[in-house]
C-alpha positions as CSV (number, residue, x, y, z in Angstrom):
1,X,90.6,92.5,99.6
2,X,92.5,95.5,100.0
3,X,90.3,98.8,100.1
4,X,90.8,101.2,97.0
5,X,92.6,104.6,97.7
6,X,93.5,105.7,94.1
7,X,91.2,106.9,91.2
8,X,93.5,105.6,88.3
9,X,91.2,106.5,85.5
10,X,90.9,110.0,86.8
11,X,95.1,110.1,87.4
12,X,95.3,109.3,83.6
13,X,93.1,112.0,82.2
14,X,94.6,114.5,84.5
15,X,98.3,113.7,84.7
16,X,98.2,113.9,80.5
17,X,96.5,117.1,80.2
18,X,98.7,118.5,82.5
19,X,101.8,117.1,80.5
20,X,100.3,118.3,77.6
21,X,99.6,121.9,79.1
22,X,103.7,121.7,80.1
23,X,104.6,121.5,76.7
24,X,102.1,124.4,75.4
25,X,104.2,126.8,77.9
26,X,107.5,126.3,75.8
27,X,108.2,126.6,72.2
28,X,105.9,122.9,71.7
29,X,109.0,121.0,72.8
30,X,109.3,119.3,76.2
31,X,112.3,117.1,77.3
32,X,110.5,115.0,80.3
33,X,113.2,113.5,82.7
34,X,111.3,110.1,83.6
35,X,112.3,108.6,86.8
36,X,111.2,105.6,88.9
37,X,109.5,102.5,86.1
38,X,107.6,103.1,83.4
39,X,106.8,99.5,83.6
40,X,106.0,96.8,86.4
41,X,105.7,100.3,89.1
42,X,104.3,97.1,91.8
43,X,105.9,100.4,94.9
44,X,103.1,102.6,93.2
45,X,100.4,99.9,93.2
46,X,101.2,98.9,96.7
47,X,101.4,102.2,98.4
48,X,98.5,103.4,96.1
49,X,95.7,100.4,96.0
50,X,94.1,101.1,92.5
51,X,97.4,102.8,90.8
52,X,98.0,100.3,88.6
53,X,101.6,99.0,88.0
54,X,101.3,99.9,84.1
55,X,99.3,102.8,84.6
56,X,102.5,105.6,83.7
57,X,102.7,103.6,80.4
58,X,98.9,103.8,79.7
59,X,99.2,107.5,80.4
60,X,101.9,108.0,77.7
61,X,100.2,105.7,75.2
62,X,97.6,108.2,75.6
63,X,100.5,111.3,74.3
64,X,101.5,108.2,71.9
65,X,101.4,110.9,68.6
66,X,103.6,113.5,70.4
67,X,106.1,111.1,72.2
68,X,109.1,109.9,71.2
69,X,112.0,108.2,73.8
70,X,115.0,108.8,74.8
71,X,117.2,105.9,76.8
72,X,120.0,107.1,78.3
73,X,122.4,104.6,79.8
74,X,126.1,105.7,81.9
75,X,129.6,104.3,79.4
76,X,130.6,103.5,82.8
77,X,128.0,101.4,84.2
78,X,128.4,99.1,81.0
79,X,132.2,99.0,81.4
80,X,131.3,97.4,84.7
81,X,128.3,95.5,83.8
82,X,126.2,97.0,86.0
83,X,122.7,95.1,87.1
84,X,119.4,95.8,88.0
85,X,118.9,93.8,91.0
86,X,115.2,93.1,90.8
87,X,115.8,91.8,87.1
88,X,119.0,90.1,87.4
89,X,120.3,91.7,83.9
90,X,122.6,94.1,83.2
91,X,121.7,97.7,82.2
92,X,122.9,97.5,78.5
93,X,120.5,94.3,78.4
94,X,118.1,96.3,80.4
95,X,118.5,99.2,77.3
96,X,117.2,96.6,74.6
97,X,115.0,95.3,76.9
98,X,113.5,98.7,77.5
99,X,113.0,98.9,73.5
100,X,111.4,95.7,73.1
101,X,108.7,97.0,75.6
102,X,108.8,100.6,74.2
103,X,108.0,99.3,70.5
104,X,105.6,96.7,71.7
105,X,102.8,99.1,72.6
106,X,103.6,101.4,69.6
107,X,105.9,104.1,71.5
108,X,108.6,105.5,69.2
109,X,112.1,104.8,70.6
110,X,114.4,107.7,68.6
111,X,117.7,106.9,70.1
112,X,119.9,106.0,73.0
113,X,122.9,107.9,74.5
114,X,125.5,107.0,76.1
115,X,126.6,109.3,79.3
116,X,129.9,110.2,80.5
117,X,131.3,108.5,77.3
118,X,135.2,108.0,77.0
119,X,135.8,104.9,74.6
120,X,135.2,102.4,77.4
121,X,135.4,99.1,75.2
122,X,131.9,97.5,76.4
123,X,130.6,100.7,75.7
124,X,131.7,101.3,72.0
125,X,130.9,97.3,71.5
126,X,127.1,97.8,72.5
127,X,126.8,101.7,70.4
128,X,127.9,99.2,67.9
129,X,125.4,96.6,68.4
130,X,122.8,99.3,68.3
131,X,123.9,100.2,65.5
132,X,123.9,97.4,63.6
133,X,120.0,96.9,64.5
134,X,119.4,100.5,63.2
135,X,119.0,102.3,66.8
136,X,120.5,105.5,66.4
137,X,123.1,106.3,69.4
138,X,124.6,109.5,70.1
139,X,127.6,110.3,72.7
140,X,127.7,112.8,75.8
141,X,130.5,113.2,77.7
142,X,131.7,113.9,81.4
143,X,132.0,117.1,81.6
144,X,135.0,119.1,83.9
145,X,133.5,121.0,86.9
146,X,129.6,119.9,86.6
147,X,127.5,120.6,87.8
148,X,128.8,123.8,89.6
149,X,130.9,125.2,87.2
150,X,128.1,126.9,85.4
151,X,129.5,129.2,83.2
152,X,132.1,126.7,81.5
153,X,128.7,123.8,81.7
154,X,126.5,126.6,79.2
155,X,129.7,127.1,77.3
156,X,131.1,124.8,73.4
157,X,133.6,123.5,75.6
158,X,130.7,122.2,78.2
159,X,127.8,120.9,76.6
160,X,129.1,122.1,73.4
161,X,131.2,119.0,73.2
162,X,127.8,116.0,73.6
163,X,126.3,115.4,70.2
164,X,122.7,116.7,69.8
165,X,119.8,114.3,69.8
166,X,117.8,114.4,66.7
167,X,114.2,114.4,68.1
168,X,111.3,114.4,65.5
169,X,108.0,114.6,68.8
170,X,107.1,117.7,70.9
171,X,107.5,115.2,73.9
172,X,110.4,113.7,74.2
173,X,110.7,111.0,77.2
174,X,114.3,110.6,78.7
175,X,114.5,107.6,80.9
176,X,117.3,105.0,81.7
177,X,117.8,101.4,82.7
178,X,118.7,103.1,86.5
179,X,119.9,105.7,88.9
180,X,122.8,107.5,88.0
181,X,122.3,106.9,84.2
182,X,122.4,111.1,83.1
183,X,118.6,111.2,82.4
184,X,119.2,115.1,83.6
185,X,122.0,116.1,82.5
186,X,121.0,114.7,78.6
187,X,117.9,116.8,78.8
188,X,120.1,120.1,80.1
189,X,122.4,120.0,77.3
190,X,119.3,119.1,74.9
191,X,117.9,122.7,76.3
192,X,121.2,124.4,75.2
193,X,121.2,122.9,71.8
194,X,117.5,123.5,70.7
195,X,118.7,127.3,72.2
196,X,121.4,127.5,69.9
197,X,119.1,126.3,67.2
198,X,116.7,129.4,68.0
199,X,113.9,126.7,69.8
200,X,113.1,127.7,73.5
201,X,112.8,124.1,74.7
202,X,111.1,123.3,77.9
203,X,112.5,120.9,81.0
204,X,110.2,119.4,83.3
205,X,111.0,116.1,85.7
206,X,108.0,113.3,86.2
207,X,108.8,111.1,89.7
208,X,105.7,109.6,91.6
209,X,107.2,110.2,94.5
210,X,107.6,111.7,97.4
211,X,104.3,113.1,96.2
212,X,104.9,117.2,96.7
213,X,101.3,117.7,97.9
214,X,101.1,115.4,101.3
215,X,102.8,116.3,104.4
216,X,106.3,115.5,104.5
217,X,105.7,112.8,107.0
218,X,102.8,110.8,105.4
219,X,102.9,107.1,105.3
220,X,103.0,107.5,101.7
221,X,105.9,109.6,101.5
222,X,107.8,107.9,103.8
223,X,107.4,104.9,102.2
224,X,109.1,105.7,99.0
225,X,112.2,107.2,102.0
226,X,111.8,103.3,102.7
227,X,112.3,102.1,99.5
228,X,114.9,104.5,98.7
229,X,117.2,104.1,101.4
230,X,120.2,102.7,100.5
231,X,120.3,105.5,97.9
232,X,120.3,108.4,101.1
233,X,117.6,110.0,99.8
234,X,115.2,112.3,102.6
235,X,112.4,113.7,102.0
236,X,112.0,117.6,102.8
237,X,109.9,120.9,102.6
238,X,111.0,122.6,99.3
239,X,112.3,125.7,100.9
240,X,112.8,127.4,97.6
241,X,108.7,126.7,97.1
242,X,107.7,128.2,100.6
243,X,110.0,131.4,99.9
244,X,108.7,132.1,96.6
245,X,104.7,131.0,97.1
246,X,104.5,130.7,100.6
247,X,103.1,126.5,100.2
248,X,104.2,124.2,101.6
249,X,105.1,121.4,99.3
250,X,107.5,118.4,100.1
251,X,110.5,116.9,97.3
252,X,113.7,115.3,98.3
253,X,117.3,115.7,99.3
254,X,119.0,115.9,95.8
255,X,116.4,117.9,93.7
256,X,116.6,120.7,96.3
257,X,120.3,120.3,96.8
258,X,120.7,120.6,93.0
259,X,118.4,123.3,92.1
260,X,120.1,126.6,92.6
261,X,122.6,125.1,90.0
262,X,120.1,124.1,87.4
263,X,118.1,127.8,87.9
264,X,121.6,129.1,87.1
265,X,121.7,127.1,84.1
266,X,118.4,127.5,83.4
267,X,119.3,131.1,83.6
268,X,122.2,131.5,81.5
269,X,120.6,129.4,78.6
270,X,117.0,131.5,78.5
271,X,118.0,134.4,80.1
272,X,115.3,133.6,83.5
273,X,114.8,130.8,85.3
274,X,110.8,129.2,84.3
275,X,111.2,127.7,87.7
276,X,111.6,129.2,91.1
277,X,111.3,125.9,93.2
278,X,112.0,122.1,92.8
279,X,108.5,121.6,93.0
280,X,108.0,123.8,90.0
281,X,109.9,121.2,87.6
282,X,107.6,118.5,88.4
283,X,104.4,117.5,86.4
284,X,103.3,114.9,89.1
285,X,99.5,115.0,89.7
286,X,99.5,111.9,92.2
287,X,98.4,113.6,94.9
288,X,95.2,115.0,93.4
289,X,94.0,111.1,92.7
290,X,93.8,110.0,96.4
291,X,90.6,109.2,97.1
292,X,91.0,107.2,100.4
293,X,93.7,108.8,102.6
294,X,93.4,106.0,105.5
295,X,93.3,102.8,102.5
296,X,96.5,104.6,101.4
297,X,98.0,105.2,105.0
298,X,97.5,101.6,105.9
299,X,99.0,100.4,102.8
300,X,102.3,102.7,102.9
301,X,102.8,101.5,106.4
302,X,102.4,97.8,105.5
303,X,104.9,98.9,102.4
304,X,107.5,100.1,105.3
305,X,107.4,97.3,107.4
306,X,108.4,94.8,104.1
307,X,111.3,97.2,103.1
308,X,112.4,96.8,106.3
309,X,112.2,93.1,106.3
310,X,113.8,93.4,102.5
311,X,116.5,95.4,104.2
312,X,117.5,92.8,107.0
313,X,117.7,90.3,104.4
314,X,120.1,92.0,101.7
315,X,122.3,92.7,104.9
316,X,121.9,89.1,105.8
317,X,123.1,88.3,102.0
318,X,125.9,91.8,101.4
319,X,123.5,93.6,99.0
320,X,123.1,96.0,102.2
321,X,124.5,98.1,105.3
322,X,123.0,97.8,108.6
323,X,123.3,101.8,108.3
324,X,120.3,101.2,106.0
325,X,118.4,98.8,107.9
326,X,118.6,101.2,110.8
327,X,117.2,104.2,108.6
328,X,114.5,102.4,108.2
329,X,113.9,101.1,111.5
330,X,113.8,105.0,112.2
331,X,111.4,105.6,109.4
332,X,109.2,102.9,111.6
333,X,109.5,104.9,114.5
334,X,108.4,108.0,112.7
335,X,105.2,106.5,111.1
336,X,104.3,104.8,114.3
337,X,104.7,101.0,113.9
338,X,105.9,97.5,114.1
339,X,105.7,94.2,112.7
340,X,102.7,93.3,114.4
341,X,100.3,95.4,111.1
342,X,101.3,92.2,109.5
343,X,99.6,89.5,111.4
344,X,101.6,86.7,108.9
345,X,104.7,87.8,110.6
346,X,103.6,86.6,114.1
347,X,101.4,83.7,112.6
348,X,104.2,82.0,110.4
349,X,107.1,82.6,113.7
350,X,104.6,80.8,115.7
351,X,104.3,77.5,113.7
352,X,107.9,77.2,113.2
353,X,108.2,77.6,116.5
354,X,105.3,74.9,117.4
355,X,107.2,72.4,114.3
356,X,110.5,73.0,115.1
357,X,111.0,73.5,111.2
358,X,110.5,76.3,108.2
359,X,106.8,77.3,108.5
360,X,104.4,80.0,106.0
361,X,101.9,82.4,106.8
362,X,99.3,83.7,104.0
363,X,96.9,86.6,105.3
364,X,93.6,86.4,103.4
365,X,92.1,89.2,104.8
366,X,89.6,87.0,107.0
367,X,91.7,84.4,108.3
368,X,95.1,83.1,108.4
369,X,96.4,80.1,106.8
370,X,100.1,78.3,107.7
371,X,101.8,75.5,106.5
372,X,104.8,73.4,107.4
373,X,107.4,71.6,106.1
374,X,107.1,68.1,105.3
375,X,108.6,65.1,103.9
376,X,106.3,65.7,100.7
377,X,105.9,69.1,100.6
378,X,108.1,72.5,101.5
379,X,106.4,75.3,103.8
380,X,106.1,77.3,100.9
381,X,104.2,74.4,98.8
382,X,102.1,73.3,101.6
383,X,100.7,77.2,103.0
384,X,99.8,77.5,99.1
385,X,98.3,74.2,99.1
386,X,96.3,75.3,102.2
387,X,95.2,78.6,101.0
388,X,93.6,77.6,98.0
389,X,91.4,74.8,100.0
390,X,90.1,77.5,102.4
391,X,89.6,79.7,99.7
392,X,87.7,76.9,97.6
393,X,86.5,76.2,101.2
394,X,88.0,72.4,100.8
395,X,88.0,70.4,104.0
396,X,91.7,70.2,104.8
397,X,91.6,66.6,105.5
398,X,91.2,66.1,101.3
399,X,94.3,65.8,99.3
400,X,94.6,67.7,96.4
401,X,97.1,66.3,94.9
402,X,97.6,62.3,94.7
403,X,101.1,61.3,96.1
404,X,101.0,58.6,93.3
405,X,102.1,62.4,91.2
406,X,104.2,63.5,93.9
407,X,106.6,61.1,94.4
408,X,107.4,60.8,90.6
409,X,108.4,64.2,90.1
410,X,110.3,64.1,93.6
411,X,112.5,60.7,92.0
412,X,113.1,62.8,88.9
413,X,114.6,65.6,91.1
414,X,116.6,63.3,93.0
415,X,117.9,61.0,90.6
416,X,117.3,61.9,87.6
417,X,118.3,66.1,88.3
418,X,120.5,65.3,90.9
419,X,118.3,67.2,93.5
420,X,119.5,67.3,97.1
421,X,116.4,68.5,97.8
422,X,113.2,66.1,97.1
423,X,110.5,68.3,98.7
424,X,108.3,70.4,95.8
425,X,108.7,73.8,95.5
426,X,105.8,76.3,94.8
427,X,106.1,76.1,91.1
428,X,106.1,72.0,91.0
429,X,103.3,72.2,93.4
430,X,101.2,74.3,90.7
431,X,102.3,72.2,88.1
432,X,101.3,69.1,89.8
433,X,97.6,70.7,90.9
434,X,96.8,71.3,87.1
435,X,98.0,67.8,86.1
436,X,95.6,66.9,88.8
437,X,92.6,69.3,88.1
438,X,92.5,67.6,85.1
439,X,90.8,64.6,86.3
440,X,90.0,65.9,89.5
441,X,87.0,68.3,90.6
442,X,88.7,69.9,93.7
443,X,91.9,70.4,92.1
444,X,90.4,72.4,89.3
445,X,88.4,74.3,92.0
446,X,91.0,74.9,94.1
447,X,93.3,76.5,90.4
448,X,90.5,78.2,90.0
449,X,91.4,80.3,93.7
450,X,94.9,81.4,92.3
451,X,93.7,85.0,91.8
452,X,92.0,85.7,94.8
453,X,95.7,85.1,96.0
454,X,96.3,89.2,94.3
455,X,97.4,91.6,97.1
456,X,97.9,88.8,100.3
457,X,100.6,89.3,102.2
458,X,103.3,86.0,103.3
459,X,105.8,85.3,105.7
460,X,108.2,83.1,106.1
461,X,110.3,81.9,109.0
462,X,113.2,81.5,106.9
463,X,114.8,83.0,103.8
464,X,112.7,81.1,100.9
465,X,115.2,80.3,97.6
466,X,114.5,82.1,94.8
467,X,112.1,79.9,93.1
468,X,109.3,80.3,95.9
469,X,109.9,84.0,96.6
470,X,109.2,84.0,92.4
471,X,106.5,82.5,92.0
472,X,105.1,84.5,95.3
473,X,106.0,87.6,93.5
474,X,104.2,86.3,90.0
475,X,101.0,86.2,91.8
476,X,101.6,89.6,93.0
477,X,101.7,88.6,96.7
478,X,103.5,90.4,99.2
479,X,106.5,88.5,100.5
480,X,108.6,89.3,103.5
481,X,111.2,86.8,105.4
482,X,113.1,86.7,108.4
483,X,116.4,87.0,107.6
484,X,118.0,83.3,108.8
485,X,118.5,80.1,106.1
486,X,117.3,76.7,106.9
487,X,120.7,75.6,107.2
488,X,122.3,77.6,109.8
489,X,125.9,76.3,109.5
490,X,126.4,76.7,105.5
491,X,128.6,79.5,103.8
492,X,126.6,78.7,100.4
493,X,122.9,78.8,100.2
494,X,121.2,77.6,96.6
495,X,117.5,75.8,96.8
């Protein structure tokens, strides 16, 4: 049971008023630039024990009457079908996706717009497809000399040129399906339209991290450097802040890079700049929710040492450059650590080692629980299987699950499916346990443990196909894997 380090109900109280006080400063019209996931934030709730991973959506369903969104997605990046790695879609699927979700919990979705628009087929199919479902979709386009060419940018023939976003809400909420999608430049030309229009709009930027008021090299902070970087972001002091206040506050590579441009913009469309730092854009209140410092420290450095594992193994599969496994091996360094805060690292080596064979670790907090490969079972399957007895407190010797259900489902695999592979996964395993609690006492005991499971962390010896690292991830355990395949000597790995 991990130890709580963030007061989430007090975060949502405080993070809307202060939204809400943003939008009071202006002429009662914000454009919010949303980064990181409004949904599913699982980096948030793992560096942040008690953030909860929906807990930026609960804190705009509580703004629900003065919110509308804003999607922007890049022409481009549908032109080249661009995915989301963790979802395995593409961004335009991500877009309706994103809508669904929006509209679900009673958010108002007003419109989508498509960046750096220039005819791309894909792109004009999918404004049309919107279309046709009544989603209104305006156009921006790229735009010669940004972002430094500020005087032609704040000109007709910069953002002159993008269409203007009809917006009906004093907030409106412009995220995207990604990185790179325009979510800032869509809210700079919205500024220059509401200008002309006589309306002094506000800007403001909400990110979670790095969180501006820890030091630059807290766990927590580095962290999100962790998780960040393939994308070359770096954490830094915000020297514009410390000039202008004298505080010491901490953002990141790009926003500081960037802001003597926007304050130019900013300056040419209001006449002053309403910010003098990068620091001053943000609405963030993170920070001021802590409530454990060392329950968040332990965490973020846990969080480091599984992006680094996550790391080795999109190098080990070309999703990744050793350049990045390296930064983080540095970030390591800087935060003081190594593999050995995860004891399921060293636990789950060892048994392969001892089995000559794939072996699992779970950490349960008080003890550590392995399991092996078999002819029945896989090392995934069988350190579940083993978790749930001790956590039912089960004598290992009992079988939960009668082979006479087993070796059915392993014959319909086989010859039936055309399985190489007759061993259950984790997923068949679970199936199998509830056809089995049903007649069964210690099964349904042992089902009964599945969420006690929340927040444990796994190894495994090898690199676990994607059905076991799923189901892993659906009981919001924390997986990392060394970064070699069972079968050493194949080009093509699919289990």
């Amino acid at each position: 049971m991990r130890k709580i380090a963030f007061d989430n109900d007090a975060y949502l109280k405080m993070q809307s008023q202060h939204i809400m006080e943003r939008i009071h400063s202006f002429d009662n019209k914000l454009y919010l630039e949303f980064g990181g996931k409004l949904f599913d934030d699982t980096h948030a709730s793992r560096v942040l024990p008690g953030f909860l991973p929906d807990s930026k959506l609960k804190m705009l369903l509580q703004l629900k009457e003065h919110v509308e969104i804003v999607i922007a997605i890049c022409a481009s990046d549908i032109e080249k079908n661009k995915l989301r790695r963790d979802l395995g879609i593409t961004y335009d699927d991500e877009v309706l996706r994103l809508i669904d979700s929006f509209r679900s919990v009673g958010l108002y979705v007003g419109s989508v717009v498509l960046t750096r628009y220039d005819k791309q087929a894909r792109a004009e199919a999918f404004r049309q497809r919107l279309q046709r479902v009544g989603v209104p979709v305006y156009l921006h386009y790229a735009i010669e000399g940004y972002p430094n060419d500020v005087k032609k940018i704040i000109s007709e023939q910069g953002f002159g040129i993008n269409d203007y976003i009809e917006t009906s809400k004093p907030l409106v909420v412009v995220t995207a399906p990604g990185p790179g999608s325009g979510k800032m430049a869509t809210c700079l030309s919205q500024l220059y339209h509401e200008h002309k229009r006589g309306i002094k709009a506000g800007y403001a930027k909400f990110e979670t991290f790095p969180i501006w008021n820890l030091p630059l090299k807290h766990p927590v902070n580095l962290a999100y450097e962790a998780a960040t970087a393939d994308l070359n972001d770096i954490n830094m002091i915000d020297p514009f802040h410390l000039e202008a206040y004298g505080e010491t506050t901490v953002n990141y590579n790009r926003d500081v890079e960037i802001f003597p441009v926007l304050k130019a913009m900013f300056t040419s469309i209001y006449g002053s700049s309403p910010y003098q730092s990068p620091t001053d854009m943000g609405v963030n209140m993170a920070g001021n929710c802590i409530v454990d410092d060392e329950a968040a420290r332990d965490a973020s450095k846990n969080e480091i040492v599984r992006r680094y594992y996550q790391a080795k193994l999109d190098l080990k599969r070309g999703r990744a450059s050793e350049e990045t496994v390296e930064k983080i091996q540095l970030i390591m360094s800087q935060a003081d650590i190594t593999e050995e805060i995860r004891p399921c690292i060293a636990a789950a080596n060892k048994r392969a080692e001892e089995t000559d064979g794939p072996a699992v670790a779970i950490d349960l907090g008080d003890t550590i629980v392995t399991g092996r490969t078999s002819e029945l079972l896989g090392a995934s399957s069988a350190a579940l299987l083993n978790a749930l007895k001790t956590l039912a407190k089960i004598d290992d010797s009992i079988p939960l699950i009668s082979p006479s259900i087993i070796e059915p489902i392993q014959r319909l695999k086989v010859n039936a499916l055309g399985g190489r592979n007759p061993r259950l996964h984790t997923d068949e395993v679970l199936i199998a346990l509830s056809i089995s609690a049903t007649t069964n006492p210690l099964s349904h005991l042992a089902m009964q443990q599945l969420s006690k499971l929340k927040d444990c962390d796994v190894h495994s010896s090898v690199i676990l196909s994607e059905v076991d690292s799923g189901v892993f991830r659906k009981l919001n355990m924390h997986l990392t894997c060394e970064d070699q395949y069972q079968s050493k000597s194949s080009l093509y790995h699919k289990f």
